[in-house]
C-alpha positions, 0 to 999 in steps of 0.5 A, a space after each residue: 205404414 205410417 200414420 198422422 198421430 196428431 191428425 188421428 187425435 184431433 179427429 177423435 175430438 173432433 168425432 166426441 166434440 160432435 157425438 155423444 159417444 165415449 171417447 174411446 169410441 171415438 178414437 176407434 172411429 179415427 183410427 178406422 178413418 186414417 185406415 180407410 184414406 188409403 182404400 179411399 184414395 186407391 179406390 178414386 185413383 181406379 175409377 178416375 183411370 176407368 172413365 179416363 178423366 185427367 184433370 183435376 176431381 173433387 167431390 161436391 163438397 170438397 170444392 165448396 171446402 175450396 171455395 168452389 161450386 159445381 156449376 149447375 147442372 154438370 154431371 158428375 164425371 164418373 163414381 166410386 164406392 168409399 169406406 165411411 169410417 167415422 162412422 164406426 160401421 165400416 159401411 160404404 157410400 157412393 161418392 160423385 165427382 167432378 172435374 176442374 171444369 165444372 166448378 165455378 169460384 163462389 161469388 160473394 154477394 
């Protein structure tokens, strides 16, 4: 399996710029992350076909990254269990998601 060198890099810096960890630290971590994305997106992939879901999924706030809000009081359409690797620790935490249809463009005042 190939690996996004530049992109571990730069979330290394992006981890030490943030923490007060070395940078050697902070490396391991990127490199836990990059190793999780496959388990992560496996993991997504398994749960959106249990709940039966086709359109499009996002956690809550990778639609707001996309300039999206979840409409309010929408309910998740189904969870998984994600590694957090920049953390470092390996532990795991459960992530919501919801579809193409429960998200609104962000309305600029």
């Amino acid at each position: 399996m190939k690996y996004d060198l530049r992109k571990i890099m730069m979330k290394a810096w992006k981890i030490y710029r943030e923490n007060e960890l070395s940078f050697g630290e902070c490396l391991h971590r990127a490199w836990l992350s990059a190793k999780a994305e496959k388990v992560n997106a496996k993991r997504i992939e398994t749960a959106k076909a249990a709940a039966g879901v086709e359109e499009e999924t996002n956690t809550w706030s990778d639609w707001k990254k996309l300039g999206y809000e979840v409409i309010h009081g929408s309910k998740a359409l189904f969870g998984t269990v994600l590694i957090w690797g920049s953390r470092g620790d390996g532990k795991t935490y459960k992530a919501s998601f919801f579809g193409r249809s429960q998200v609104q463009k962000i309305r600029m005042a």
